[in-house]
VEXRO-401596 format. One record per residue (C-alpha): x, y, z; residue in one letter. Coordinates in nm, 3 decimals. Example, Ala and Ser with C-alpha at 12.3 -4.5 7.8 and 13.67 -1.06 7.14 Angstrom:
// residues 2
+---------+---------+---------+------+
|       u |       v |       w | type |
+---------+---------+---------+------+
|   1.230 |  -0.450 |   0.780 |    a |
|   1.367 |  -0.106 |   0.714 |    s |
+---------+---------+---------+------+
// end
This chain:
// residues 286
+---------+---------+---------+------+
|       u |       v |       w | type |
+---------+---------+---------+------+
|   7.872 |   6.724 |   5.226 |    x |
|   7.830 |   6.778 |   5.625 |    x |
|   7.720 |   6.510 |   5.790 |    x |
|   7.566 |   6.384 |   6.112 |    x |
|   7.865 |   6.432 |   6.289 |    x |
|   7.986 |   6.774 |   6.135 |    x |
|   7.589 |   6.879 |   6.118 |    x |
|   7.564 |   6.799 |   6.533 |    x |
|   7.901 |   7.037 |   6.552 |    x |
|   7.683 |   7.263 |   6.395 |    x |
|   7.405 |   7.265 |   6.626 |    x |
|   7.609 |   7.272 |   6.948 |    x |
|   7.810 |   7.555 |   6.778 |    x |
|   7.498 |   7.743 |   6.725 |    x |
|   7.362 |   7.665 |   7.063 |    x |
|   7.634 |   7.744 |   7.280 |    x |
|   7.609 |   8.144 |   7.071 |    x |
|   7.277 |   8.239 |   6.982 |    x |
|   7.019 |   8.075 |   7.260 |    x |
|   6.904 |   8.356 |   7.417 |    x |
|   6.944 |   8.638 |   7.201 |    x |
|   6.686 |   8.770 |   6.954 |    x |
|   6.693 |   8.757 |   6.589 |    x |
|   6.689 |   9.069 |   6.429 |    x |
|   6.724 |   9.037 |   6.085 |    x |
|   6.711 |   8.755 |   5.816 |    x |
|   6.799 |   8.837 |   5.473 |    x |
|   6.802 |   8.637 |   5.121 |    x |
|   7.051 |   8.641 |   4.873 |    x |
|   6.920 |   8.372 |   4.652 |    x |
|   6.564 |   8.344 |   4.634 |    x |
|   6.538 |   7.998 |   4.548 |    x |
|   6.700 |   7.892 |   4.852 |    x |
|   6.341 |   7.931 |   5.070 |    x |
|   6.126 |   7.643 |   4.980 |    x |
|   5.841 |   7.785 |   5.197 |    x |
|   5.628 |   8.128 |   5.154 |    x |
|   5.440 |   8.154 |   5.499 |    x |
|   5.547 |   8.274 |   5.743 |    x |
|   5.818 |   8.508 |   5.570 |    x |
|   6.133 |   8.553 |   5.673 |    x |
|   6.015 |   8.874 |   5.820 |    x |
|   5.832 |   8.744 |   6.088 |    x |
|   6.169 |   8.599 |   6.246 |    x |
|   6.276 |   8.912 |   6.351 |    x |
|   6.267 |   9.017 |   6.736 |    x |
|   6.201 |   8.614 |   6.836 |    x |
|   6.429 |   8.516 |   7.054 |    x |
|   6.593 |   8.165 |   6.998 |    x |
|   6.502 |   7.906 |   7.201 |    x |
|   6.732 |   7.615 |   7.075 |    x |
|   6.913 |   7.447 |   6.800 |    x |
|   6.867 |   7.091 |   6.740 |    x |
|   6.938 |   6.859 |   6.462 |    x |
|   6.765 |   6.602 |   6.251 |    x |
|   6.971 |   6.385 |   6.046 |    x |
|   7.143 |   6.632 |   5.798 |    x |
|   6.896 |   6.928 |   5.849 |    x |
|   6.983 |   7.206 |   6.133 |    x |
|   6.694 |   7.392 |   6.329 |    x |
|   6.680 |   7.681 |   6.447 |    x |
|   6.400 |   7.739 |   6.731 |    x |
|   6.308 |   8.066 |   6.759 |    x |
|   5.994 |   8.036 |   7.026 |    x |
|   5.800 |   7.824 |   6.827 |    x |
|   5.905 |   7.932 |   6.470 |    x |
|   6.168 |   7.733 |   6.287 |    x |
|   6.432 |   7.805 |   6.038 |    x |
|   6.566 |   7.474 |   5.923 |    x |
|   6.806 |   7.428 |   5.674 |    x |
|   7.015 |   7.144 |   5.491 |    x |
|   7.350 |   7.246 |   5.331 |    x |
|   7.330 |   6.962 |   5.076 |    x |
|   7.633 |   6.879 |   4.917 |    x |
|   7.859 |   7.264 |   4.891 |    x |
|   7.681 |   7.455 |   5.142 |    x |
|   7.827 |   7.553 |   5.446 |    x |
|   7.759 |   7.782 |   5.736 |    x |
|   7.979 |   8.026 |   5.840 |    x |
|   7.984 |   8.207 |   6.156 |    x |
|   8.094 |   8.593 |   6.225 |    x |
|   8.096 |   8.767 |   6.598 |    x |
|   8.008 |   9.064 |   6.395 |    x |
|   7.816 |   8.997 |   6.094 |    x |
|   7.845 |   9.261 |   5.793 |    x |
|   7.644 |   9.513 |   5.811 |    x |
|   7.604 |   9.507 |   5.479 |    x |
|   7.229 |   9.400 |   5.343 |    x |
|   7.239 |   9.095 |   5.138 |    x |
|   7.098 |   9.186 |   4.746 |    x |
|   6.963 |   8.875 |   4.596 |    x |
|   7.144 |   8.741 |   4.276 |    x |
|   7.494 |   8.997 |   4.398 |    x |
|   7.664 |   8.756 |   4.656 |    x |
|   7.789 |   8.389 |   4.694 |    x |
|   7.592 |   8.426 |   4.990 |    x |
|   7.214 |   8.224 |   4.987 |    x |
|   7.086 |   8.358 |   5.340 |    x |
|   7.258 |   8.585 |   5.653 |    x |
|   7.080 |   8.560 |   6.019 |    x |
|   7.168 |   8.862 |   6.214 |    x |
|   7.129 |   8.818 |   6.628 |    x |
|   7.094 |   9.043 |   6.895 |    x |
|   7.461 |   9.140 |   6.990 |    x |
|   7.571 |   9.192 |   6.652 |    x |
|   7.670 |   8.812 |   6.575 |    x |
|   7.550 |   8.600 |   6.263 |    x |
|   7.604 |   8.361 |   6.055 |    x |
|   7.630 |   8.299 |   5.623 |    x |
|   7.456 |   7.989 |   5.436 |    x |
|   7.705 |   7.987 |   5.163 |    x |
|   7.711 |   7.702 |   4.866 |    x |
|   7.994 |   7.636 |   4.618 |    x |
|   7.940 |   7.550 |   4.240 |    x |
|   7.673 |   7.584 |   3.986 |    x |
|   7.450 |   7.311 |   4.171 |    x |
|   7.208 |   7.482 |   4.394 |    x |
|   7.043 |   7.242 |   4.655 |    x |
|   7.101 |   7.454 |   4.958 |    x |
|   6.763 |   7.451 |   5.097 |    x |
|   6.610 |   7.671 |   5.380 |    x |
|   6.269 |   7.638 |   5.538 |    x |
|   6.029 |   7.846 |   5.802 |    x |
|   5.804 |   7.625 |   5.903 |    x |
|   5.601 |   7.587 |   6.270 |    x |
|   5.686 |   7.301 |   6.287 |    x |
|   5.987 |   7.096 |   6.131 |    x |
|   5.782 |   6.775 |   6.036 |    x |
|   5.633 |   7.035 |   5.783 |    x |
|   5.981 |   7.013 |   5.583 |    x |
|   5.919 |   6.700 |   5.388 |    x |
|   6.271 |   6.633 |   5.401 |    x |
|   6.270 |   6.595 |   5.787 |    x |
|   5.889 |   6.413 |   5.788 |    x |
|   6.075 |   6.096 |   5.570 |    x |
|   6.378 |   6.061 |   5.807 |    x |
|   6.439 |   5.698 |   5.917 |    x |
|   6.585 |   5.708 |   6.312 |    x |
|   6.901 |   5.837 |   6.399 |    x |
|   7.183 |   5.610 |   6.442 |    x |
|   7.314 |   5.729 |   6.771 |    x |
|   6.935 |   5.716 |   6.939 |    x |
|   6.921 |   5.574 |   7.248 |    x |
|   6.668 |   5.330 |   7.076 |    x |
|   6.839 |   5.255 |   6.789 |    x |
|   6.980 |   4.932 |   6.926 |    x |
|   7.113 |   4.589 |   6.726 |    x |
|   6.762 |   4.459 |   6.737 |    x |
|   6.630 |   4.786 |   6.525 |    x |
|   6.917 |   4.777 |   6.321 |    x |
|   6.860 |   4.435 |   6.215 |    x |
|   6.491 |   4.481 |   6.177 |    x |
|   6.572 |   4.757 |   5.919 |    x |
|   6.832 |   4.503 |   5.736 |    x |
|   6.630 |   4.183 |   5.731 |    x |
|   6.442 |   4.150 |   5.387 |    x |
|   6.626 |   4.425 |   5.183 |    x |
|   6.782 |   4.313 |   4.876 |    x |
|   6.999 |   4.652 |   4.880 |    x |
|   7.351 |   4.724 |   4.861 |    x |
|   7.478 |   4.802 |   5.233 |    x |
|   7.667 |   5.088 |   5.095 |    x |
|   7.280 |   5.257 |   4.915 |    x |
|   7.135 |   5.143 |   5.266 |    x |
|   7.347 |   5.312 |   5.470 |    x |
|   7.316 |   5.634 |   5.274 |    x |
|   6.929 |   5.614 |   5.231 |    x |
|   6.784 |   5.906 |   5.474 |    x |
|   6.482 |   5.681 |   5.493 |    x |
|   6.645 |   5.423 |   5.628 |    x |
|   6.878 |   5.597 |   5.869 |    x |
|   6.932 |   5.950 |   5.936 |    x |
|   7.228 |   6.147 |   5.870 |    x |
|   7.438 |   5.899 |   5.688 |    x |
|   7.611 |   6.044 |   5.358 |    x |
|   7.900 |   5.899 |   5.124 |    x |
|   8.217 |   5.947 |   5.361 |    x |
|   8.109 |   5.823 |   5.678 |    x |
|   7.933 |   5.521 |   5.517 |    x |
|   8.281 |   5.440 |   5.373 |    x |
|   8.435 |   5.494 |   5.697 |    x |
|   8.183 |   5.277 |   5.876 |    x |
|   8.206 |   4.941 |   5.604 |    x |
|   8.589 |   5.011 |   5.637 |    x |
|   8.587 |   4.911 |   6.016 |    x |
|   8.287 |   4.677 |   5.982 |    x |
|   8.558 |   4.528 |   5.745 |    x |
|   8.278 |   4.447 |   5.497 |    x |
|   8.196 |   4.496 |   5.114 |    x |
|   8.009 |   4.823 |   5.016 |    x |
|   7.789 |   4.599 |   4.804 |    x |
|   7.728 |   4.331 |   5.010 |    x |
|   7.355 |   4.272 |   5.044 |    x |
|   7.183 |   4.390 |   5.332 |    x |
|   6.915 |   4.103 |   5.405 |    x |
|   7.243 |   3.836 |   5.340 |    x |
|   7.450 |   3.943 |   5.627 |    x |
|   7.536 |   3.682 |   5.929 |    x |
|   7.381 |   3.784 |   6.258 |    x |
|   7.825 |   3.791 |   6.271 |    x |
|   7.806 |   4.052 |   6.008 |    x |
|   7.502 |   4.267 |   6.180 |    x |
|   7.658 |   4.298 |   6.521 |    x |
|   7.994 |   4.359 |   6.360 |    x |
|   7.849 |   4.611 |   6.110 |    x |
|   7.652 |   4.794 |   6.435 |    x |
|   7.951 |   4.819 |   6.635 |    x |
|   8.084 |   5.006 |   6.359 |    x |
|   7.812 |   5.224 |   6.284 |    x |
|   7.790 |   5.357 |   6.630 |    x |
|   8.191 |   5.373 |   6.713 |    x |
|   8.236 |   5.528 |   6.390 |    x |
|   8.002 |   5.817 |   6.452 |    x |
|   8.017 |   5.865 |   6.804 |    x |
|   8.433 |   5.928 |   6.788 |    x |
|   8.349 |   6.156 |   6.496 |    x |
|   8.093 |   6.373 |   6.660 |    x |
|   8.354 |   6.361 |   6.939 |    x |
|   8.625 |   6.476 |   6.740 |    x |
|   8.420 |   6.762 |   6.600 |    x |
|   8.250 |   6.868 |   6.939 |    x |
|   8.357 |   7.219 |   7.024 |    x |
|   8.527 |   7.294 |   6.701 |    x |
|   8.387 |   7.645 |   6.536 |    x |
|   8.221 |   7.611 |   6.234 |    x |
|   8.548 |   7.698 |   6.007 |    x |
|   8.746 |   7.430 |   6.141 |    x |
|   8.515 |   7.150 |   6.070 |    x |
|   8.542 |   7.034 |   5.726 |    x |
|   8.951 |   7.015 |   5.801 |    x |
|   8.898 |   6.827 |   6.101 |    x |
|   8.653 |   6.570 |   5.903 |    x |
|   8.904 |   6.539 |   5.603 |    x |
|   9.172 |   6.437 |   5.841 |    x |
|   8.977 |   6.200 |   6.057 |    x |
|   8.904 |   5.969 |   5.723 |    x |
|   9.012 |   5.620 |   5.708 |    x |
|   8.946 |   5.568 |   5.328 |    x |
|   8.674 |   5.798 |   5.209 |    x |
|   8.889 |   6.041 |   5.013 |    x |
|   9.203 |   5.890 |   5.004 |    x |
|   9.231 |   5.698 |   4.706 |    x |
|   9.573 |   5.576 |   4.636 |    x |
|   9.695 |   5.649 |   4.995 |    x |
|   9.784 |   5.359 |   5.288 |    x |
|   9.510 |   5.156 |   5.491 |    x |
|   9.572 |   5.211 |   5.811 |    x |
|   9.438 |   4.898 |   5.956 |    x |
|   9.664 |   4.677 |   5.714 |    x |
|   9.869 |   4.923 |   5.474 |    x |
|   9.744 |   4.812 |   5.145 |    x |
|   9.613 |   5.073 |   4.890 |    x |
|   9.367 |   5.222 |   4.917 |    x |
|   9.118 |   5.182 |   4.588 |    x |
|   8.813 |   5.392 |   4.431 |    x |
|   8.463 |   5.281 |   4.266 |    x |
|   8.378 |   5.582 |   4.062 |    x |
|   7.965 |   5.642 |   3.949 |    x |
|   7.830 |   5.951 |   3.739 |    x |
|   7.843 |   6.197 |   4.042 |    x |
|   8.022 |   6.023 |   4.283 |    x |
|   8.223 |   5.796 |   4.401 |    x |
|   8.349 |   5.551 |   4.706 |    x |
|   8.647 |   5.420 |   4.861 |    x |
|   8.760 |   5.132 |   5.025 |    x |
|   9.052 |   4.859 |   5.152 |    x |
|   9.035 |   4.513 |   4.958 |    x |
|   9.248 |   4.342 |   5.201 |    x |
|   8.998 |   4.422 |   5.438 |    x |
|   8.693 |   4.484 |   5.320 |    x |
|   8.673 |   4.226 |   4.940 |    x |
|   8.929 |   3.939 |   5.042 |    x |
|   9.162 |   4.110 |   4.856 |    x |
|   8.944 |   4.137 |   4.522 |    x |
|   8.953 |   4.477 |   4.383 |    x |
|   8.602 |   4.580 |   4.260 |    x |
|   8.545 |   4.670 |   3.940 |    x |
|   8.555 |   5.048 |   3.845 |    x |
|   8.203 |   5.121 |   3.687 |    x |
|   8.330 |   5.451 |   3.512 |    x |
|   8.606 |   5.265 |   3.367 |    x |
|   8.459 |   4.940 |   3.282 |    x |
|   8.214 |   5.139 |   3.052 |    x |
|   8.516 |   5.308 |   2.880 |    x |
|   8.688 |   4.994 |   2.818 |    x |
|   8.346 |   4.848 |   2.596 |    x |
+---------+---------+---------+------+
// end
């Protein structure tokens, strides 16, 4: 899944190639992928886009006043052609879920992988009308998100850092890999309660949050679209590499599988050394 810092790639991708040009055709090839009726898709068309911006995981597309905002969820992707196919999408006959045509013959795909469709896209006048978006807790890398917000948000919750961290209504933009990547610096346990931390443990676990994000969005600034999900792979500490070396202290590197998921981390570093116990298998082993 694309995250904040693959998601602001995105949007600085987008910007630096479509602001300025008019959008002249947007077409569906999965109808369930537009969660809104009004206006249709149809009234994109000759706009000319004013600016692409991002909130947490969701991309937005300004085009004077009318936005098409979208969230990739967990196998979408977008990808980007200097000449788009003239070919007209046909609903239900492509991998494809929506093509935006521009002005000089550019475009992009929304594509998503699997069986699992939760590629969502959304035309809306204004983006706090995507429910999605209105729920968003602050971005990380705000200007105002300081260590006195990011305490305020930890104080009181009984929660699992690792849920936490992941909750868009706690924080925005946040997902599975980079909240391993980010309790793998803080050197911390991905179920270590929130409202127990040491003020220590905050400032450590802040430090981490922003470093961890800002040198990914770095890494992934002014990368096109295809190159991104390589680039994100290979910038992982732990998320994704179970089995492989920590880098930080060269122990293994173990896995907590769930149902649908699952999460990584260093026990030298993060547990004392204690591995955790492996939901998925401890319920085979009953």
């Amino acid at each position: 899944m694309p995250e904040l810092p693959e998601v602001q790639a995105l949007a600085d991708f987008l910007r630096s190639r479509i602001v300025g040009l008019a959008v002249t055709g947007v077409e569906l090839g999965s109808i369930s992928v537009l969660k809104t009726y009004n206006p249709p898709p149809q009234a994109l068309v000759g706009l000319p886009v004013d600016d692409v911006t991002r909130h947490g995981k969701f991309l937005d597309v300004d085009c004077d006043g009318t936005h098409l905002v979208f969230h990739l969820a967990r196998a979408g992707w977008l990808r980007w052609s200097d000449t788009i196919s003239p070919s007209t999408l046909r609903p239900g006959k492509s991998p494809i879920a929506l093509r935006a045509r521009f002005s000089d013959g550019s475009g992009f795909d929304l594509t998503e992988a699997g069986t699992r469709k939760r590629l969502a896209a959304y035309i809306v006048a204004d983006p706090q009308e995507v429910p999605g978006i209105a729920s968003l807790g602050p971005d990380p890398l705000a200007d105002d998100f300081t260590r006195e917000a990011f305490g305020a948000i930890l104080a009181g919750r009984r929660t699992q850092i690792k849920g936490l961290l992941r909750d868009q209504g706690v924080i925005a933009g946040i997902g599975n890999a980079y909240s391993d990547e980010i309790l793998n610096v803080a050197k911390m346990s991905p179920f270590a309660i929130a409202a127990s931390l040491k003020e220590e443990e905050v400032d450590r676990l802040y430090a981490a949050l922003r470093d961890t994000l800002s040198t990914a969005v770095a890494a992934a600034s002014g990368k096109p679209a295809a190159e991104l999900k390589d680039a994100k792979r290979a910038g992982m500490r732990v998320h994704g590499r179970t089995g492989e070396t920590c880098p930080t202290c060269g122990d293994v590197v173990r896995e907590v599988s769930f149902a649908d998921s699952s999460l990584q981390y260093c026990a030298t570093c993060q547990t004392g050394g204690k591995p955790l116990a492996d939901r998925r298998m401890s319920r085979l082993l009953k």
